[in-house]
C-alpha positions in Angstrom: 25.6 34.6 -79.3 22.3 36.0 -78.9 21.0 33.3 -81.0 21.8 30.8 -78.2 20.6 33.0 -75.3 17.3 33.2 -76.8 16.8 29.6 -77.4 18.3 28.8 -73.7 15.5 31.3 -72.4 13.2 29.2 -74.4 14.3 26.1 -72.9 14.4 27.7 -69.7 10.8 28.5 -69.6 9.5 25.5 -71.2 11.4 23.6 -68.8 9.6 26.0 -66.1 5.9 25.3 -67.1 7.2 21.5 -67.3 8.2 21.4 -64.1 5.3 23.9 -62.2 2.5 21.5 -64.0 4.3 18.1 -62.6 4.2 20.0 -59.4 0.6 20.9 -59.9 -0.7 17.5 -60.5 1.2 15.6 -58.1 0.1 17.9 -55.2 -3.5 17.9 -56.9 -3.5 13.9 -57.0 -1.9 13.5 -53.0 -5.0 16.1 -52.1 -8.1 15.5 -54.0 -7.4 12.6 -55.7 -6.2 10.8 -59.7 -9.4 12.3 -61.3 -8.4 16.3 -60.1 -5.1 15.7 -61.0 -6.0 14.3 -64.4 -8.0 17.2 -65.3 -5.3 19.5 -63.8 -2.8 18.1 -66.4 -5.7 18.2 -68.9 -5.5 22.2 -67.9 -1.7 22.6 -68.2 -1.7 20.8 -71.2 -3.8 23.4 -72.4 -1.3 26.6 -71.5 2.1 24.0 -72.7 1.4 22.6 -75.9 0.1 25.5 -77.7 3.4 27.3 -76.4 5.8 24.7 -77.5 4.0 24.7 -81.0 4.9 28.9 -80.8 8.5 28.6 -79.6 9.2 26.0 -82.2 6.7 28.1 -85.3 9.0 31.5 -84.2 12.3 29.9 -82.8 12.8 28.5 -86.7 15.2 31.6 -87.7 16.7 32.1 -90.6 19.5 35.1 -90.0 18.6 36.6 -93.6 14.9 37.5 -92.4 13.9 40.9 -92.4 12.4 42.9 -89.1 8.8 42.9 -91.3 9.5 38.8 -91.7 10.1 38.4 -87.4 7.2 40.9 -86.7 5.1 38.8 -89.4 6.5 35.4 -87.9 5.5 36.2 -84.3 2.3 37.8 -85.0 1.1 34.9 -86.9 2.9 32.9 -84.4 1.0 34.2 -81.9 -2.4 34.2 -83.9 -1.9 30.6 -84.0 -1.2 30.4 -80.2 -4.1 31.8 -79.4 -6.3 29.5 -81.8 -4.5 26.2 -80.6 -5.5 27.7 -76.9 -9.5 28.5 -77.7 -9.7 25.3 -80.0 -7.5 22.9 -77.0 -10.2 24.8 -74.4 -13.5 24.3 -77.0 -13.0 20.2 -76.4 -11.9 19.8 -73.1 -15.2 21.6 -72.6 -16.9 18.9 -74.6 -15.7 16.1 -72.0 -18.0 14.2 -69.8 -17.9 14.8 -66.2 -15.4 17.7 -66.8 -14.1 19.5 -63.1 -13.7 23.1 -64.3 -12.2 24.3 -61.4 -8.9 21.5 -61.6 -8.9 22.0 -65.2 -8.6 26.2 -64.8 -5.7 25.7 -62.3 -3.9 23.7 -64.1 -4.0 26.3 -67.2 -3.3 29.3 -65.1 0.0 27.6 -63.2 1.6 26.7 -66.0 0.6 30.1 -67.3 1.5 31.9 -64.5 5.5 29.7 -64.2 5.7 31.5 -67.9 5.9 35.1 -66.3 7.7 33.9 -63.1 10.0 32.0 -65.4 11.4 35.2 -67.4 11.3 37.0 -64.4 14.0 34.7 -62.7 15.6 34.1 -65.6 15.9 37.9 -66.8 17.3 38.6 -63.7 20.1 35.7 -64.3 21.3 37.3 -67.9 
């Protein structure tokens, strides 16, 4: 039973930053234009995949895994996050014509629906 509330709340928050980053770009794209929004969804690209790759990398259980195997998984997990994130941010940086500012607000929404995400859904358990 825990099993499936965890991977709902994974879902759930996935689904979130999904949603806040469509939101994002289509408001960025009726305001400033395709080009903003583009590099808005470059941003929130940024944030999503490297969480999807985590949730997948630690949501892979195996019920016969020790605590020091889970602690190992999401440490490493996370390590991983982290270098998908810096590596993702290290070549958008590299593109010509880059708009920082569009490209930063699209990583901090969707970054921003993850903690707005558990807090709603916590609250919902």
């Amino acid at each position: 039973m825990a099993a499936m509330r965890f991977f709902a709340v994974v879902r759930w928050v996935l689904m979130a930053q999904a949603w806040g980053m469509l939101l994002l770009v289509s408001s960025v794209w009726l305001v400033s234009g395709l080009e903003n929004a583009g590099w808005s969804l470059l941003g929130g690209l940024i944030a999503f995949l490297p969480n999807v790759y985590f949730s997948f990398r630690f949501g892979m259980r195996d019920d016969g895994r020790t605590a020091r195997q889970v602690a190992k998984a999401l440490y490493g997990g996370e390590v991983v996050k982290v270098l998908l994130t810096a590596g993702l941010f290290a070549l958008a940086l590299q593109l010509p014509g880059l708009r920082f500012l569009p490209l930063l607000s699209g990583f901090v929404v969707v970054l921003t629906v993850f903690w707005f995400a558990l807090l709603v859904r916590g609250s919902h358990l």
